[in-house]
C-alpha positions, 0 to 999 in steps of 0.5 A: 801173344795171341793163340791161332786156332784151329779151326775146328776149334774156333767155334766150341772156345767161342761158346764156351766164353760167352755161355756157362760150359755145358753141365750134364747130370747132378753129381752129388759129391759125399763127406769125407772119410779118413783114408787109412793107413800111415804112412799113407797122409798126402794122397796125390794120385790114384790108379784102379789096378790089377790086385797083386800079391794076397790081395783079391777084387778091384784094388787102386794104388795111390802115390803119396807127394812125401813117399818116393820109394813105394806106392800102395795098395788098397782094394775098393769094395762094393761103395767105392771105399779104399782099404789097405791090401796085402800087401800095401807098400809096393817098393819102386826099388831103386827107382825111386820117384820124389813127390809123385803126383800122377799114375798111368797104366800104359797097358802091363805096367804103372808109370809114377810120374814125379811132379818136375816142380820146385819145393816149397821154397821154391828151389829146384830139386832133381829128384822130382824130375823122375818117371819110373815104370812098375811092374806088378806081375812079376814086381819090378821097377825101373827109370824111364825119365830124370833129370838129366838135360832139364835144363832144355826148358829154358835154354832150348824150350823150342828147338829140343823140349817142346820138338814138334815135328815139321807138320805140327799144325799151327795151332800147336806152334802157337801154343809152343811159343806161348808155353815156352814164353811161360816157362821162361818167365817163371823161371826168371820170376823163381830165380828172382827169389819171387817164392810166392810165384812158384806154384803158379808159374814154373813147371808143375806137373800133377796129371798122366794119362795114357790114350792111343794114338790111332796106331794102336800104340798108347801115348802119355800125356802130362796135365799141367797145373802150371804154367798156363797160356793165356789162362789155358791150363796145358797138356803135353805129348810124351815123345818116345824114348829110351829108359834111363835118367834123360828128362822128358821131351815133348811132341804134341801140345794142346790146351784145355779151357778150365776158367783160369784153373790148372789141371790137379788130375786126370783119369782115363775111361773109354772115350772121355777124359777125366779130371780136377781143375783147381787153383794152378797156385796154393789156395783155398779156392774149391776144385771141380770135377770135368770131362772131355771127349777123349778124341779132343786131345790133338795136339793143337786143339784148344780144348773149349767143349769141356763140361765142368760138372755142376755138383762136382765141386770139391775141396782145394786139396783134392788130388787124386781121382779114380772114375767108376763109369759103370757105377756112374762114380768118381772117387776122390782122395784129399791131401793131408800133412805128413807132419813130423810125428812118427807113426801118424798123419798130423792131419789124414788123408781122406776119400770122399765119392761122388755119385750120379755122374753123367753117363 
C-alpha cells in the first residue's frame, strides 16, 4: 500500500527523509533518582493535576501498568522532583483500569486509559480494553470504554472501528487501510503463536491527549506503539460516546514520522504536542524526547515536520512524561519491576528531569 498525502503535507515528510529532522535548543537530560514509594514500581504515565485532599502546590498523578485500582498522587517541588502526597492512592472505585498506560485531562476530570494490548505472552486480556474518568473534587470514578464489541478491530476494522465520516480526506482513507491491514496481520502473527511479535504488531496503546477540536470542545487522542504503517507510528480520534463497557471507536486517523519509533507518551502544552518515541517492540534501543505543532494533528496529516530533540535521548524504559514550558523542563519517569516480594520494588521506579528545552 502506498499512502496518498496531503499535500500539504508532501513537501515537510519529503524534508524530513532526506535531511536530519530539525533539533532546536541542547536539552541536557539529568541522572536518574528513585521515585518514591511502593507500591508504586512501574511508572507508565504522568498528569500534572490539581492537588486533592491535604495535599497543597503543583502535584501530578502517575499510573502504574501493575496497579489498576488507583492511581497516585505526588507533588512536584521547585526542581521538578516527585514526592508522595496525601493522600497517595487515589482509588478508581469499581472502574478499575488494567495496565494503564496513558492519562489525559479532558478540562474537570482524568481519563486512565488502559493500554488494549496483549500480555506478555502474548494472549488477549479484556481487562486492559478499559478507559475510565476520575473525578477529583468531589472524588469519583466511572467506565466510559470496555471491551465489549473489540472484536471490531478485525472483523470490522473499516466499516465500524476506524468509522470516518463520509468527508474524510483522502489522506486519512489511506492511512485506515494501511492500519486496518496491520491490525489484521498482527493479529493473525498473535493467534499463530508468533509471541515474539506481539509488542510490535498488534494494537498497543501508551499515549492520551486531549486538544480542542476548533469548537471548543476537546477531543482525545490515542498515541500508538504499535502497529505502524509503513514505518509511521500512529494516532487515533476518539469518536464520541456514551459511558459504559462498549470499546472505543475512531473518527480521525494521522500519522507521525518518528524513524521507525512508536509512540511511548504524549503530553500536551499550549500549542505543541509532546512526546517519547521509542522502540514500538521490547528492547534496548534509547527512547527520545519530540515536539509538534499542535495544529498538525488533522486527521490525514502525516505528520513529517517533527523535531526529535538532540539531547533528549533517554533510556528504553521511559514512560511517562510531564513537560514544564515555563521552566523550559520535562519530567520523565522510567519503568521498574514490581516483582513478586511484598512491600518493595524488585528494581524502583525512577524520575529523571530534563533541562533547557526549546521554547
Amino acid at each position: 500500500m502506498r499512502l496518498r498525502l496531503q499535500p500539504t503535507s508532501v513537501v515537510v515528510l519529503t524534508l524530513s527523509l532526506l535531511a536530519p529532522l530539525a533539533a532546536r535548543g541542547e536539552p541536557s537530560a539529568g541522572k536518574p533518582v528513585v521515585l518514591e514509594r511502593h507500591p508504586v514500581c512501574e511508572a507508565s504515565a504522568a498528569l500534572v493535576v490539581p492537588c486533592s485532599g491535604g495535599a497543597t502546590g503543583t502535584c501530578a498523578l502517575v499510573g502504574d501498568n501493575e496497579q489498576d485500582d488507583a492511581v497516585f498522587q505526588y507533588t512536584i517541588d521547585a526542581d521538578g522532583r516527585l514526592a508522595p502526597a496525601e493522600p497517595f492512592e487515589i482509588s478508581l472505585d469499581d472502574a478499575e483500569v488494567e495496565d494503564i498506560e496513558a492519562l489525559a485531562s479532558d478540562g474537570t476530570g482524568v481519563l486512565v486509559v488502559g493500554s488494549h494490548g496483549r500480555n506478555t505472552r502474548c494472549q488477549p486480556d479484556d481487562d486492559r480494553v478499559a478507559v475510565s474518568r476520575l473525578e477529583l473534587d468531589p472524588r469519583q470514578a466511572e467506565r466510559i470504554a470496555g471491551a465489549k464489541g473489540f472484536g471490531d478491530r478485525t472483523s470490522a476494522c473499516e466499516s465500524r472501528w476506524v468509522a470516518l465520516p463520509e468527508d474524510a480526506p483522502e489522506g486519512a482513507l489511506s492511512l485506515r487501510r494501511g492500519f486496518c491491514a496491520a491490525i489484521a496481520s498482527g493479529e493473525k502473527a498473535a493467534k499463530s503463536g508468533n509471541a515474539a511479535s506481539c509488542a510490535g504488531s498488534t494494537f498497543d496503546v501508551e499515549g492520551a491527549i486531549v486538544l480542542p477540536d476548533g469548537s471548543g470542545a476537546g477531543r482525545l487522542w490515542l498515541g500508538l506503539r504499535a502497529p505502524q504503517v509503513q514505518g509511521y507510528a500512529v494516532l487515533l480520534r476518539v469518536a464520541p460516546s456514551k459511558p459504559g463497557d462498549k470499546r472505543l471507536a475512531f473518527d480521525g486517523i494521522a500519522a507521525i514520522a518518528l524513524r521507525g519509533k512508536g509512540i511511548r507518551e504524549l503530553a500536551a502544552e499550549p500549542g505543541w504536542v509532546w512526546g517519547i518515541a521509542g522502540s514500538a517492540a521490547d528492547g534496548r534501543e534509547k527512547s527520545q524526547l519530540f515536539r509538534f505543532k499542535a495544529e498538525r494533528l488533522q486527521s490525514g496529516n502525516v505528520i513529517g515536520d517533527v523535531e526529535l530533540l538532540a539531547g533528549g535521548e533517554l533510556p528504553p524504559n521511559a514512560e511517562a512524561l510531564i513537560v514544564q514550558p515555563e521552566q523550559r523542563r520535562a519530567i520523565v519517569l522510567l519503568d521498574g519491576d514490581e516483582g513478586e516480594a511484598e512491600g518493595a520494588c524488585k528494581q524502583a521506579a525512577q524520575q529523571m528531569t530534563v533541562d533547557g528545552l526549546p521554547e
